[in-house]
Structures are given as structure tokens and as C-alpha cells.
C-alpha positions in Angstrom: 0.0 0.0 0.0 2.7 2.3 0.6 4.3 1.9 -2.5 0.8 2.3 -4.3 -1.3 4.6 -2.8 -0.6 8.6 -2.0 -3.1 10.2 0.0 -4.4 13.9 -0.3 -6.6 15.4 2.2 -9.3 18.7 1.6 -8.6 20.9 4.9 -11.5 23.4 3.9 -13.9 22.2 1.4 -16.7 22.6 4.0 -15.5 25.1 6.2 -19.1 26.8 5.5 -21.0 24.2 6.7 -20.1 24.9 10.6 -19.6 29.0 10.8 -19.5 28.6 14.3 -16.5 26.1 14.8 -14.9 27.4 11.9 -14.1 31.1 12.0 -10.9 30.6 13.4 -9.4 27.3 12.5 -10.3 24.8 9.3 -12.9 21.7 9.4 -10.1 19.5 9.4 -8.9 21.3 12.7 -12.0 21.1 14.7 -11.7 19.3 18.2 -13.5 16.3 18.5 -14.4 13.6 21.0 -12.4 15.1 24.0 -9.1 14.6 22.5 -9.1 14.6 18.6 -9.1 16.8 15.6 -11.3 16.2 12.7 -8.5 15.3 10.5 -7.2 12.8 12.5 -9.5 9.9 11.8 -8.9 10.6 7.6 -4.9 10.7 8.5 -5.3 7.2 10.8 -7.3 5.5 8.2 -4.5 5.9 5.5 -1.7 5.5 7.7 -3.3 1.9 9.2 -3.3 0.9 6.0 0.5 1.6 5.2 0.3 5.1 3.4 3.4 7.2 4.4 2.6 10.3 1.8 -0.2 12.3 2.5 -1.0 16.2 1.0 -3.2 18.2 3.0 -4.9 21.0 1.3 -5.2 23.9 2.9 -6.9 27.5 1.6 -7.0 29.6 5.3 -7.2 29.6 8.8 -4.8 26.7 9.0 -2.3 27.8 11.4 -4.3 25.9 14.3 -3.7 22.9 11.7 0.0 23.4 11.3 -0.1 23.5 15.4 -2.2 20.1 15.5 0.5 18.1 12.6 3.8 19.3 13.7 6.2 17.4 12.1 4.0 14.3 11.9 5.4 12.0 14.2 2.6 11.4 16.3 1.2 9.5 13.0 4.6 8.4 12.0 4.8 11.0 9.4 8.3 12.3 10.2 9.9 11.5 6.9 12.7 12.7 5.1 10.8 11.2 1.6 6.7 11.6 2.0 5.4 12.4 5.4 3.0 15.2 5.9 3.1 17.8 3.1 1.1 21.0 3.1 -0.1 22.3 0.2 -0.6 25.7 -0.9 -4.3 27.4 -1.8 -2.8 28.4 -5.1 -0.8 26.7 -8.2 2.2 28.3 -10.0 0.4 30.3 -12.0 -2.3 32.4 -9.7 -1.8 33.7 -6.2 -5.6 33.3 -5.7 -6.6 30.8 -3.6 -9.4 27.9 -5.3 -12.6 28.9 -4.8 -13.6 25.0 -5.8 -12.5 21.1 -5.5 -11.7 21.1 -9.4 -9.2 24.8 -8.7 -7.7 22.8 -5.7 -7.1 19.7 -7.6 -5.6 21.6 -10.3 -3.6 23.9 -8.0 -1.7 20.5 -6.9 -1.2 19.5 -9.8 3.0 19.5 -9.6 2.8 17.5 -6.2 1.0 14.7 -8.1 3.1 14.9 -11.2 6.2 14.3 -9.2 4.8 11.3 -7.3 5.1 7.9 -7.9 2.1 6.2 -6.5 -0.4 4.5 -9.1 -3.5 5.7 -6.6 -4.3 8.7 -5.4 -6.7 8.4 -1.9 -8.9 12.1 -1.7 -10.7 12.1 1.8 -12.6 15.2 3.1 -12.5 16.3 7.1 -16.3 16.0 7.4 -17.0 12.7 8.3 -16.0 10.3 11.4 -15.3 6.8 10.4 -12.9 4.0 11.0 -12.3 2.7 7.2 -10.2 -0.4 6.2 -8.4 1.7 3.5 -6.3 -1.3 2.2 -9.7 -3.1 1.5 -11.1 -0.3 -0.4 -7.5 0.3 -2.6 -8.2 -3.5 -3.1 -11.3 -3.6 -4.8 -10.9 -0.4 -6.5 -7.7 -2.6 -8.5 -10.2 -5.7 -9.0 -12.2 -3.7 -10.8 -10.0 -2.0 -13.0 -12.0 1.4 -12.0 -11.2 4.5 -12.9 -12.6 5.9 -9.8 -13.9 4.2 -6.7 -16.3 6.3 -4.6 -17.2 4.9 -0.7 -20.6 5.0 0.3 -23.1 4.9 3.4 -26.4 4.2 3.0 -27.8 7.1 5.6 -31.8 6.3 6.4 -34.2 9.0 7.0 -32.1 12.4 6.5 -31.8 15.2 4.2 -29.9 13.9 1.3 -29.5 17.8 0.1 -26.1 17.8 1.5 -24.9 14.8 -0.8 -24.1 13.3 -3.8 -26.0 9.6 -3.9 -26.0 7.5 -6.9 -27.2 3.4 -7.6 -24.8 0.6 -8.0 -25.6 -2.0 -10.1 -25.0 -5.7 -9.2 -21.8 -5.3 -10.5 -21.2 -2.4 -8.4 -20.8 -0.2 -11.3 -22.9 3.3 -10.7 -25.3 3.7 -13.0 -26.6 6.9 -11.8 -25.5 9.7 -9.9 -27.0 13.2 -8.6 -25.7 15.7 -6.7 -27.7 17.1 -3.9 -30.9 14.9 -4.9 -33.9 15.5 -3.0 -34.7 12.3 -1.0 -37.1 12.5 1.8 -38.0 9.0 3.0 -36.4 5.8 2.9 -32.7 4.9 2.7 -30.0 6.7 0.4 -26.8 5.6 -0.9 -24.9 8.7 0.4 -21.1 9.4 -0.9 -19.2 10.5 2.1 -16.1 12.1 0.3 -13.7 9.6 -0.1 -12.6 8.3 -3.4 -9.7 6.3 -4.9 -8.2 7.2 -8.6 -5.7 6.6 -10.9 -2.8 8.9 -10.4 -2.4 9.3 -14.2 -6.3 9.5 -15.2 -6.1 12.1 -12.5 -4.0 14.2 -14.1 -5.5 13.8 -17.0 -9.2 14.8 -16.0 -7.6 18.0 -14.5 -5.8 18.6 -17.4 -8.8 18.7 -19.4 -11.1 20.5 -17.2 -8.9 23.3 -18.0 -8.6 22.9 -21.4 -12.8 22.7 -21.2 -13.3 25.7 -18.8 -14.8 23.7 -16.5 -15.5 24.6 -13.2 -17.1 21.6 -10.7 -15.3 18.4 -10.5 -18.9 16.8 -9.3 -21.1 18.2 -12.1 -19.1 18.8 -14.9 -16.8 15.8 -14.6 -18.5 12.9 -12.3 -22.2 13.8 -13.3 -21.9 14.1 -17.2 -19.9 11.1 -17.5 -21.1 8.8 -15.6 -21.9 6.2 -19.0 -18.4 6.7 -20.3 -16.2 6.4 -16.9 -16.0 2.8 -15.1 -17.2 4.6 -11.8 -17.5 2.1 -8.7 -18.9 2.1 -5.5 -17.5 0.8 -2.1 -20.1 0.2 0.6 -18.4 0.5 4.0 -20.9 -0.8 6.6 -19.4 0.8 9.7 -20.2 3.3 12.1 -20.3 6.8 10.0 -20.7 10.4 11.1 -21.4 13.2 9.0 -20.6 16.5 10.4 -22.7 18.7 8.5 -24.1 21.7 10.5 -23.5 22.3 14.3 -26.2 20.3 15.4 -25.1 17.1 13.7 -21.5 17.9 15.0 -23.8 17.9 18.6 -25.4 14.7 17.7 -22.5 12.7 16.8 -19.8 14.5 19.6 -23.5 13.0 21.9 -23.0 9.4 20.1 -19.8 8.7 21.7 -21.0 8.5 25.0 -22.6 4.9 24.1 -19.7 2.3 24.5 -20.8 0.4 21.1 -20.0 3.4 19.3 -16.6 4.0 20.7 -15.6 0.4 20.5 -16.2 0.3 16.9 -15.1 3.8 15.9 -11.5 3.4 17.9 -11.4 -0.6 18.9 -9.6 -2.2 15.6 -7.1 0.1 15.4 -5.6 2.9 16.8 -7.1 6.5 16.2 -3.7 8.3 15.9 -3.6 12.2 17.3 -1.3 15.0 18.9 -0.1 13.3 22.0 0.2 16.2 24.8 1.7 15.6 28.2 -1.1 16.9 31.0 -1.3 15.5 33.6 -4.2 13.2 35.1 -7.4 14.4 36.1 -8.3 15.6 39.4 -11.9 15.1 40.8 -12.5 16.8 44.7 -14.8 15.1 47.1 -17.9 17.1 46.2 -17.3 16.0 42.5 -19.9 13.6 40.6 -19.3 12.5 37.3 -21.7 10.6 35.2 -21.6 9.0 31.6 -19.1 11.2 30.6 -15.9 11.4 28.8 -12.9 13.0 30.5 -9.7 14.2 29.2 -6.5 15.0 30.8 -5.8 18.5 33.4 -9.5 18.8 34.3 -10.0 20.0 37.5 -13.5 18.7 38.7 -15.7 20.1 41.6 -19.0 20.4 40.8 -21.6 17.9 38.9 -20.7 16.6 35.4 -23.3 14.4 33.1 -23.4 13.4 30.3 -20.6 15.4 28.8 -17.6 15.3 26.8 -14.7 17.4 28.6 -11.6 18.4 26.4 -8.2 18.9 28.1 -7.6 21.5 30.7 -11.4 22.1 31.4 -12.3 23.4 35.3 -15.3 23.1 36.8 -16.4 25.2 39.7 -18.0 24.0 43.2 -21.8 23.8 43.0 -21.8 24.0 39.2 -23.8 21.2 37.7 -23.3 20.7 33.4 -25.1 18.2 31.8 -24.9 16.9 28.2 -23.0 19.9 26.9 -19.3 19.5 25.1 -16.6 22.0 26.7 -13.5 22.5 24.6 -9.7 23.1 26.0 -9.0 25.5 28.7 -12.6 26.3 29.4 -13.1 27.8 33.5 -16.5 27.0 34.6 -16.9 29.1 37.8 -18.9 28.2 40.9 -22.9 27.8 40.8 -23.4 27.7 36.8 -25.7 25.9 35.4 -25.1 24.4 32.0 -27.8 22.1 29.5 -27.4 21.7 25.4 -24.1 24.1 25.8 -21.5 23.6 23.1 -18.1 26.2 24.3 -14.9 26.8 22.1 -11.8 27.0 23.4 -10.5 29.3 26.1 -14.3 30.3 27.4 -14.9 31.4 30.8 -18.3 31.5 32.7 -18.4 33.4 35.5 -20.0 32.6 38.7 -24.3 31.8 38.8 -24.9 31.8 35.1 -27.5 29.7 34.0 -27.5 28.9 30.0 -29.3 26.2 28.2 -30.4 25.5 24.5 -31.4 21.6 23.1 -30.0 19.1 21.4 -31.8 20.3 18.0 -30.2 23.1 19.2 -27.4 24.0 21.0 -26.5 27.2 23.1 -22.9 27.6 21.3 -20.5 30.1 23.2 -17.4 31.3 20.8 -13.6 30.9 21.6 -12.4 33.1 24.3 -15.5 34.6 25.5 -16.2 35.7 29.0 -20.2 35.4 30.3 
């Protein structure tokens, strides 16, 4: 796999679709699960399955990003060939940065040209999964595909968000529309991953340019979906699509049942930016409940239900209950906390009572002071 496979991952595509978590930092940089970055799951996924080249795309806001990856070590990234390579948000020939996927695909052009690999792996930051990489690379070769595009089948949701299509027995997609209006019933929903020929890559870009074409869904994937040998992947596992703030709630919620965290980090290691805190520290009057507790959290009030990222206090007499509370945040004493989603670096002062739902959330933005 390492030999055949580079990986390139989109750090912004979808920055739009969270406002709120996103005005300082990229999707692929937003903390998840008490511990994680959004990125990290797409980066473990290739490198479990032996890739050691990976491209990140970036357009703005990444300098939390370039914080989170370092050198890549803590994914075994630290290469003198391959590794962790950022790329820029413009080619050699603009200094604008891509305002789509077929402009960033094109803008990275050189970085494919010089590689090696026979397959190029393009994941997105906005989905949580723990994907057999290797198994998809696999079948996408037993095929003889020209692309390979993974798939969820998502019941009973909005299907505006995706592109769904229908596999034939074969597995060959037969048909394929992009924000299709689905209302009831199961969907075959891509989650944006896909595996390509390098060359045929290139070659695609190269002609979108020579077309004037503009959208790498529509004007490549959608119009020739009779001529291409496009194939679709099922992957069965647990999926979550971080679409809007409130599914970010939902999911961030999810990993409070013990089925879902077996399957989403029990295979195989979930690989992220190891920081040395130290342990937790819970007074007498604390009470913790259902909950998932990272490292430097000082506890002495009532927690339940909640995901606590690192470095989170919570005052004496304060009681928060299925909110999520991000790095460094000081709860003071006597607050009251329901449905509350709090960036980084937030402080509530003493008595404050806030509360919103889990359709819903209150959200408090990074560094604010209630």
C-alpha cells in the first residue's frame, strides 16, 4: 500500500458548513471527542493501511492545523521522503486561492506529477469513520476502476447535503446526482472519499482546464457517468457526518454509548497529537456521570453526560449536563449548564445559567467571557 497509494486530504472544502466552529481554525482542525481533531481519523485511516505520503490542502485559517500536525510524528509521518506535506491554496500560475475542488485539484497539480504512487486516496474532514483503506484500494484494483467512490447508505435524513448515486450488481454506478432530494427511505450517500488513478487524474484536470470547466462533481463525475467505469464501495461501519453544528452535537453526543466508541477506535488505533497533561483531578464534592474525561481537568461540581476536552475546570456547586466544553474552558462556581456547546478558552463566571437543546445548542465562541 505504501508503494501504491498517495493520500491527499481537503482541509477546507466545508468550512461553511459549521460557521460557528470554523471562524478561526479549518474543518479539518475542529476538536473532536475530547481529545481529537477532525483530521485525525482521515490521516489514521490511510496511515493503518501503510500510506506514508499524505498532501493536505489547505486555503486559510490553518495555522491551528500546522499547530495540531507538527512534524507528523505522532502519526509516524516524520519523513525525510513523504510524510506530511502541506499544500498551498494556489498553483504556480495564480496567487488566488481555489474557490472549488476542481481549482484545488488543479492547484496541486505539480505534487501529483512528481509522485510515484499508481493511486491517489482524496478524503474530506467532514465525516468520522474507521475505514479499512487497504480493503477499499483492493477492490478499486479488482475492478480496474477508474474511480472508486465509498458509500453509506444514511436512512431517514436530508440527502441535500450529498451526492448519492445506484450501484448496479456489479457495483458499477449507474446513476448519480448531486444534492438529490430524498425525503423518505434509505439513500446511498457518498461520504467524500474516493480512490483514482494517479495518471487518469491528471489527465481529468488537465482537461477541465482545457474545457473551462469549473465543478469536479457536475461537470466531470455527473456528465460522464456512461463513459467512466465509476464504482462504489459500501463500507458498513459506524459513519458520522458532520454537516451543521447540530449534527456535529449529535454525533460529539453518540460517543457517549460504549458500542459506538468500540467500533469507531477498537480495531485500530485512532492516531492524534499526544500532549503531556497530567491526570485528572476530581474533589470530594465531585460527581461524574456517563461522561468522557480528558486529561488536566479540574472537577468540583456535577458533570453528566458530557464530553470534557483537556484542561477544562469546573467550579463547586456548578452542575453541566450533556453539553461538550472545549480546552482550557473555567467553569466558575454555581453555573448551570444544559445543550451548551463552548470553544476554546471560554470562561463563565459565577451563577450563570444557560441552556439551549439538542436540536439546538447554546454555542459560546472561543475566548469569550459570560
Amino acid at each position: 500500500m505504501a508503494n501504491s497509494t498517495v493520500g491527499v486530504i481537503f482541509s477546507n472544502i466545508h468550512d461553511h458548513n459549521i460557521p460557528e466552529l470554523s471562524r478561526h481554525r479549518t474543518m479539518a482542525s475542529i476538536p473532536y471527542g475530547g481529545r481529537y481533531r477532525l483530521i485525525d481519523f482521515a490521516l489514521s485511516n490511510m496511515v493503518n493501511a501503510g500510506i506514508t505520503t499524505v498532501g493536505i490542502v489547505t486555503k486559510n485559517n490553518y495555522q491551528s492545523l500546522i499547530d495540531h500536525l507538527g512534524s507528523g510524528k505522532d502519526w509516524d509521518l516524520a519523513r525525510k521522503d513523504g510524510g506530511i506535506i502541506l499544500l498551498p491554496p494556489f498553483s504556480d500560475e495564480t496567487d488566488a486561492p481555489y474557490n472549488n475542488r476542481l481549482e484545488a485539484l488543479k492547484g496541486i497539480t505539480g505534487f501529483l506529477t512528481h509522485r510515484k504512487e499508481d493511486y491517489v486516496l482524496i478524503s474530506d474532514c467532514d465525516g468520522v469513520a474507521h475505514m479499512d483503506i487497504g480493503d477499499i484500494v483492493r477492490y478499486h484494483v479488482e475492478k480496474h476502476a477508474d474511480i472508486t467512490m465509498v458509500y453509506h447508505e444514511e436512512p431517514d435524513v436530508d440527502s441535500s447535503y450529498y451526492m448519492t448515486f445506484a450501484p448496479d450488481e456489479t457495483g458499477r454506478i449507474r446513476g448519480l446526482k448531486i444534492n438529490g432530494n430524498v425525503t423518505e427511505g434509505k439513500y446511498n450517500c457518498y461520504i467524500n472519499v474516493m480512490v483514482i488513478n494517479r495518471e487518469f487524474l491528471l489527465d481529468i484536470i488537465q482537461d477541465a482546464v482545457a474545457r473551462g470547466l469549473t465543478s469536479f462533481g457536475r461537470d466531470i463525475l455527473v456528465k460522464s457517468v456512461d463513459t467512466l467505469k465509476l464504482y462504489a464501495y459500501r463500507f458498513d461501519g459506524y459513519y458520522a457526518g458532520i454537516n451543521s453544528l447540530q449534527k456535529y452535537y449529535k454525533h460529539s453526543m453518540e460517543l457517549l454509548d460504549r458500542k459506538v466508541r468500540a467500533e469507531l477506535f477498537g480495531a485500530r488505533d485512532i492516531y492524534t497529537k499526544i500532549r503531556d497533561s497530567a491526570p485528572s483531578k476530581y474533589n470530594d464534592d465531585a460527581v461524574v456521570k456517563n461522561s468522557l474525561v480528558s486529561d488536566g481537568c479540574i472537577i468540583e461540581g456535577t458533570v453528566e453526560n458530557c464530553i470534557l476536552f483537556r484542561g477544562v475546570k469546573v467550579g463547586k456547586g456548578s452542575v453541566i449536563r450533556n453539553s461538550i466544553i472545549m480546552q482550557d474552558t473555567v467553569i466558575e462556581t454555581g453555573v448551570t449548564l444544559d445543550c451548551v456547546i463552548t470553544d476554546k478558552n471560554v470562561v463563565i463566571r459565577d451563577r450563570r445559567h444557560l441552556a439551549g437543546c439538542a436540536e439546538l445548542p447554546y454555542f459560546i465562541a472561543k475566548g469569550r467571557m459570560l
